[in-house]
VEXGU-558389 format. One record per atom (N, C-alpha, C, O): x, y, z. Coordinates in steps of 0.02 Angstrom, whole numbers, plus 50000, padded with zeros to 5 digits. Each point is the difference from the previous one (the first is absolute). Example, Ala and Ser with C-alpha at 12.3 -4.5 7.8 and 13.67 -1.06 7.14 Angstrom:
2
506604971650390499555005950000500455006050000500524999950033499305005449931500425005950003499615005550037500255005550008
***
This chain:
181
519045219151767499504997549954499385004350001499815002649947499934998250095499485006650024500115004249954499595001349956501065001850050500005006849954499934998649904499745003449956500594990350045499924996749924499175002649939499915001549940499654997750124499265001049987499995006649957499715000549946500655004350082499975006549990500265004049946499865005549976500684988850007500435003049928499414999049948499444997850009500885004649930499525003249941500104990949973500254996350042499615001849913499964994749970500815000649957500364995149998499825010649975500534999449970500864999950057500494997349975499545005750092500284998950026499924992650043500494999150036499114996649967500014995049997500094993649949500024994150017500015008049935500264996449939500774998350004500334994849993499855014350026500834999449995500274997150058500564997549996499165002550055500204996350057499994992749984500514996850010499065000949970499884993749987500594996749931499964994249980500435009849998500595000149926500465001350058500484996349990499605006550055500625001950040499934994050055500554999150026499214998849986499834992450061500374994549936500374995250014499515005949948500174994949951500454997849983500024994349976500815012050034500415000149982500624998850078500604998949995499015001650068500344996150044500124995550027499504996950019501224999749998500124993549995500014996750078499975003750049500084988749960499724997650036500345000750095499774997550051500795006649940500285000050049499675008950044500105002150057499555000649891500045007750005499004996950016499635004749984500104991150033499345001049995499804992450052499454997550010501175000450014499664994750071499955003850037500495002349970499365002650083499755004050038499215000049983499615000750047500154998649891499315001649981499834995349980499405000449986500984990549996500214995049998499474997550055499484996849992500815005750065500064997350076499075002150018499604995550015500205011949978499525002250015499454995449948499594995750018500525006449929499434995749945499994992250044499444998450020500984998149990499964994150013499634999650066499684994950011500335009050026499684999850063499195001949984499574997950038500325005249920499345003150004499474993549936499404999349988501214997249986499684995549968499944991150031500264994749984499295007650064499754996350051500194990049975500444996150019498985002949932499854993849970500844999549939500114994449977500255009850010500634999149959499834995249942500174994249987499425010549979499695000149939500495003149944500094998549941500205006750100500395003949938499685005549976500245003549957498934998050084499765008149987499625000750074499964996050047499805010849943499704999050048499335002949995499875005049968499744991750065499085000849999499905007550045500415003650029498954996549962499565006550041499994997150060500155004350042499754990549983499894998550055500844999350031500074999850061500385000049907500824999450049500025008050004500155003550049499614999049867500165009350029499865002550057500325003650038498964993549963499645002450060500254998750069500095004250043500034987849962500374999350038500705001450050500114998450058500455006249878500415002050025499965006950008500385003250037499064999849922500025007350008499495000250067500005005750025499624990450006499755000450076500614999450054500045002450056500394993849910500484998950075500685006950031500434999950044499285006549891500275006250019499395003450014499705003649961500154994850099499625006650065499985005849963499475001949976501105001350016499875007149985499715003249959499835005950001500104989949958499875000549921499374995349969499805000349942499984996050100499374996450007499585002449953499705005250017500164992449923499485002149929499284996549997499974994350022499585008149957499584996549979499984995149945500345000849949499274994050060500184996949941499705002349916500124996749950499615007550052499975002149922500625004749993500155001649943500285001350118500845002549985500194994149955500064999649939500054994750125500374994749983499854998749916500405001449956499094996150037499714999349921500575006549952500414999049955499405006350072500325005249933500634999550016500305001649949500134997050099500814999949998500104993549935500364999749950499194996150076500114992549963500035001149933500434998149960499035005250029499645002849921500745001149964500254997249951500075008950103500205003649964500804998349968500405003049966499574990250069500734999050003500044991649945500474996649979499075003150018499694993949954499925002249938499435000949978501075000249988500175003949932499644993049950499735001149946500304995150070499794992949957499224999050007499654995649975500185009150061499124999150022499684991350021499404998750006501094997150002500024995050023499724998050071499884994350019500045012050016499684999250071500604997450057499864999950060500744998449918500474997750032500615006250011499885005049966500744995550072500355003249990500644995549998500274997850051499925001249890500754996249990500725006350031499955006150010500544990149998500545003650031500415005249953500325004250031499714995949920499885005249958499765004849992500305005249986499094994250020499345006850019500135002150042499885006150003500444991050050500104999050094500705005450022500145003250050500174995749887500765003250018499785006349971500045005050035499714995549900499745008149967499705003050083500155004350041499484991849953499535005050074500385000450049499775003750043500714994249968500475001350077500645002149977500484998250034499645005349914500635004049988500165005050022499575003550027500814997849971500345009850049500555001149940500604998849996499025003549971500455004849929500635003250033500554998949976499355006450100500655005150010500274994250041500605001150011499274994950008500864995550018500104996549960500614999850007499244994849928500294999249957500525004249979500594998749986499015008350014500615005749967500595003250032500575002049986499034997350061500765002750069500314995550027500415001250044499434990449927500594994450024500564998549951500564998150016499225003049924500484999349947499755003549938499574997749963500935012050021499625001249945500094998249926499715001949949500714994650061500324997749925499464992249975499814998049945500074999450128499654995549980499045002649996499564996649972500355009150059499445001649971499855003249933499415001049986501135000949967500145001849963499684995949953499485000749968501074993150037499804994249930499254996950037499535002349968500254993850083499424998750003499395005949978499464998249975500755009350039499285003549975500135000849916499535001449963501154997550010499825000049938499754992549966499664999849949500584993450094499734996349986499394998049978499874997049948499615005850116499265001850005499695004049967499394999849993501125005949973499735003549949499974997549946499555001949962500944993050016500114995449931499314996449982499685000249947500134995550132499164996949971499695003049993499474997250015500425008649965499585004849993500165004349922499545001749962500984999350029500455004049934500064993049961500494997050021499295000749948499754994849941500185000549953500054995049966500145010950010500324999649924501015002350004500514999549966499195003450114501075001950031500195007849976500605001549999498965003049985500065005549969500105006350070500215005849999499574990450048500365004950062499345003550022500015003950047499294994549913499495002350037499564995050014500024994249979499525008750062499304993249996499555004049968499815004750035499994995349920499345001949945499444997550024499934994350022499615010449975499104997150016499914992249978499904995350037500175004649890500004993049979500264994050060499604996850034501025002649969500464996950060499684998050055499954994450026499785012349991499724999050080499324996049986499824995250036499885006849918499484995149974499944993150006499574996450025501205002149934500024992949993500204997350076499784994650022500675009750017500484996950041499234998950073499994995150037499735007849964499504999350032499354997449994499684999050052500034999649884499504997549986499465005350007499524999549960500475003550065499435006349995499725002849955500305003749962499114995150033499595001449942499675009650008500075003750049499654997649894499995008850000500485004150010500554998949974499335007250073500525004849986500454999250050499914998850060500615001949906500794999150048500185007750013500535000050033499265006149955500125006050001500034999950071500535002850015499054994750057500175001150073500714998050029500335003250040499834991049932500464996950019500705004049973500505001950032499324998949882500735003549998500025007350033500575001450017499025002949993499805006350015500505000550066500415004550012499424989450028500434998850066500625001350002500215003950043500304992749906500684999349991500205004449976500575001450018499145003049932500025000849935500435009050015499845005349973500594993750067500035006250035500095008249922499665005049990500764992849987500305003649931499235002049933499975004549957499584990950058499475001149981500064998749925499705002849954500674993450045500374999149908499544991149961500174997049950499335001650091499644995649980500454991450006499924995049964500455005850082500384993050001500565001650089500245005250023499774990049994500404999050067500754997849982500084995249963500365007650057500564999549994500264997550088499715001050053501004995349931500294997950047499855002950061499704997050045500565010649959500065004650073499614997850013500014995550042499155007749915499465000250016499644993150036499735000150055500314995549912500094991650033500275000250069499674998250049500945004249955500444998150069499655005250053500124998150057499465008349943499735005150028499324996150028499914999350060499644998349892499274994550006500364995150070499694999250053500964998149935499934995450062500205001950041499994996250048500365011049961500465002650057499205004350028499975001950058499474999249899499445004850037499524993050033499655000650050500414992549910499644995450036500134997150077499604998450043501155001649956500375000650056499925005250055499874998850059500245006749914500065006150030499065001950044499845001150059499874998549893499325001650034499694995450049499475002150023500804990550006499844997450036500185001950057499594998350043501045005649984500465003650034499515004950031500025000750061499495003149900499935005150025499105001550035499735005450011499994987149998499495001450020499584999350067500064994350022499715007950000499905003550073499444994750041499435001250020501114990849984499804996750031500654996350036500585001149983499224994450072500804997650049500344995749920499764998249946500935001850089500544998849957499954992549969499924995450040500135003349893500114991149983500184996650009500614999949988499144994550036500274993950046500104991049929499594997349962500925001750049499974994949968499544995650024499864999050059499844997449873499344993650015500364994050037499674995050016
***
């Protein structure tokens, strides 16, 4: 979840379309954790349980204006809460999805590409990402990201590359290794 903070806004979008599309036997493991960290079993969880469970890892011990921006950042609803939804986007691991079953990462990343491809034409168009996100002004950062081919629209690969680099770049940064919450 830590690293969640760090993705661009648009690789967190797609994470949050790819959390969406897994089913309930593939997501009690994070089931199990959400439920623990949601102290009062409300069904989200507050700044003060974040805080709470992100103190009870020593190693990793944050300040609480961390705590605040993990929360921020994972609170796609700006609701101040984090529902289990938001909860699973932020605690996904894109390369074992992909290296446990690739046929089934296949149809879920095209799945996740579908809420996003709105009209089904096989790209996501500026427009799209517009709508699919609510983001007001220029969408030129966000597609610029994906946008590998530079052809003004995100295509599938390019989609499935955004979550294999959202994945991938948490892997590679030069702090002790990730510990489940």
């Amino acid at each position: 979840m830590r690293q969640f903070v760090k993705y661009s806004r648009l690789k967190q979008f797609a994470l949050r379309a790819l959390a969406s599309t897994l089913n309930e036997e593939e997501i009690s493991d994070l089931k199990d954790q959400f439920d623990a960290i949601d102290v009062d079993k409300n069904g989200s969880i507050s700044l003060e349980e974040m805080r709470q469970a992100l103190a009870k890892d020593l190693p990793w011990k944050l300040k609480e204006s961390r705590v605040l921006e993990i929360l921020q950042a994972i609170d796609c609803n700006t609701d101040g809460l984090v529902d289990f939804t938001e909860f699973v986007a932020a605690a996904l691991h894109v390369h074992q999805l992909e290296e446990h079953d690739t046929d089934k990462w296949h149809q879920r990343s095209q799945a996740a590409f579908e809420k996003f491809d709105l009209d089904k034409d096989g790209y996501i168009t500026p427009d799209e990402l517009r709508m699919h996100t609510g983001l007001r002004g220029s969408i030129d950062p966000l597609l610029e990201e994906a946008d590998i081919d530079k052809d003004g629209k995100i295509s599938l690969p390019e989609f499935r590359k955004l979550l294999r680099t959202a994945s991938i770049s948490s892997q590679h940064v030069t702090s002790p290794p990730r510990r489940k919450l």
